[in-house]
N, C-alpha and C positions, 0 to 999 in steps of 0.2 A: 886237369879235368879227369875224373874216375871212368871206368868202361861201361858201367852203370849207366854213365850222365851222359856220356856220348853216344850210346847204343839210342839210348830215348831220345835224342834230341834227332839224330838221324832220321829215326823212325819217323818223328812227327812231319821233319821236314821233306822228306820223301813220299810220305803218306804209304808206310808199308803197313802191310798188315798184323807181321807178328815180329817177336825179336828173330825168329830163325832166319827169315829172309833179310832182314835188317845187318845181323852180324855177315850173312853171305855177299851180299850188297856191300859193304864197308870193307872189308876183306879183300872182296877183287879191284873197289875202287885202291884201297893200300897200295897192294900189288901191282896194280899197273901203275900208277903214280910212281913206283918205286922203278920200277922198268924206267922210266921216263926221267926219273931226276939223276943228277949226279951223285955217284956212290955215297961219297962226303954226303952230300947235303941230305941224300937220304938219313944217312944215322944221327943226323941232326937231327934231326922229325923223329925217328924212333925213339931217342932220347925223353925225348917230351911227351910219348905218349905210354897207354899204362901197359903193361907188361907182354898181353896175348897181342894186340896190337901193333907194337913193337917188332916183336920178334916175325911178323909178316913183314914189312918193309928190311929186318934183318937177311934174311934168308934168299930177299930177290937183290940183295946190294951180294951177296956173298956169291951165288948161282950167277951172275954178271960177272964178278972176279974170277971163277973159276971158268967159265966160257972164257976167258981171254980179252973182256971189253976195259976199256979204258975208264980206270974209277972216275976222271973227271969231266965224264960225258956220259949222259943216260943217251937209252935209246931215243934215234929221228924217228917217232912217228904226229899223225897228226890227230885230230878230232874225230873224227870218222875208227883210225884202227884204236882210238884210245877208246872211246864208246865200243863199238865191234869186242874188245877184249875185255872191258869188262862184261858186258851181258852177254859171252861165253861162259865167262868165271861166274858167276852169278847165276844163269840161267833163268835168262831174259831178255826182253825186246831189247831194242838199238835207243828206243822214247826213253825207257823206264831207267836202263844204265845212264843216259844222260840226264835224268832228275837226280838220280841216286849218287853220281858223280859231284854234280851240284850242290847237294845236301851234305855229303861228306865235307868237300871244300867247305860248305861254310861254318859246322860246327872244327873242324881242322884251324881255320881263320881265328875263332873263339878261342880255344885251347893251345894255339902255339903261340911262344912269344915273336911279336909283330914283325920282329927285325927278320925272323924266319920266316915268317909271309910273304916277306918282301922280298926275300931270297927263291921262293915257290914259284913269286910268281916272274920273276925276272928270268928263271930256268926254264918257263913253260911257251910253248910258241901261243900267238894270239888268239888261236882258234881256243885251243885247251884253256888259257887265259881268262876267256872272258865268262869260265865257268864259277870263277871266284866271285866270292862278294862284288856289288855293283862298286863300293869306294875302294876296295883292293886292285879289283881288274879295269876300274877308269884310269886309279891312277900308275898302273903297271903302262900304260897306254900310252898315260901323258909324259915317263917318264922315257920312254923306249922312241918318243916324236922325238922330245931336246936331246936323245945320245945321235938320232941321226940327222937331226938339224931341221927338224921340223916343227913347226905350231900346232 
């Protein structure tokens, strides 16, 4: 998907106003997502997306390597500092980062191939989780019951 097709579809789905707050919005959701996943997996995702985009999820897998963190663990936080950091980056409420969040994940959902959706979301704890698509983050849910022996 082009930066064109993803900046709009965000917008719509977040109901921003213009593309400035739109790419700002996308930008910090990257960015903390990128904090959050594993080094790897993040440049997996960069991979797949168009170039300025990209090199945002580059730059916080790189700024984690040189702090000293462990490429195959993103940062522990949860729903609460994930929303919190982005509508700092962003510059906006706690509500509005969390639709925006939302709206990212699901055109990110559209745009990545699935196998790497499934890898997002298997990396992301529940709370973060169930920001993805309704059939993504059901069945990250159902899949996360049968690894710990649950129905």
């Amino acid at each position: 998907m082009h930066h064109d097709e993803m900046i709009g579809k965000i917008q719509a789905l977040a109901q921003l106003p213009d593309r400035g707050s739109t790419e700002r919005a996308t930008l910090a959701v990257l960015r903390t997502l990128g904090e959050r996943l594993p080094a790897g997996l993040a440049d997996h995702v960069a991979a797949q997306l168009p170039p300025d985009l990209a090199a945002c999820l580059r730059r916080m897998t790189e700024s984690a390597a040189a702090a000293g963190r462990d490429a195959g663990s993103g940062e522990r936080f949860d729903l609460i500092a994930f929303t919190g950091r982005i509508a700092d980056r962003a510059g906006t409420t706690d509500d509005a980062a969390l639709r925006e969040a939302a709206a990212v994940l699901e055109v990110l959902d559209a745009a990545l191939a699935p196998e790497l959706m499934d890898k997002i979301a298997a990396a992301l704890p529940v709370d973060i989780g169930a920001l993805l698509p309704v059939g993504r983050a059901t069945g990250d849910l159902d899949r996360r019951a049968s690894r710990e022996g649950k129905s």
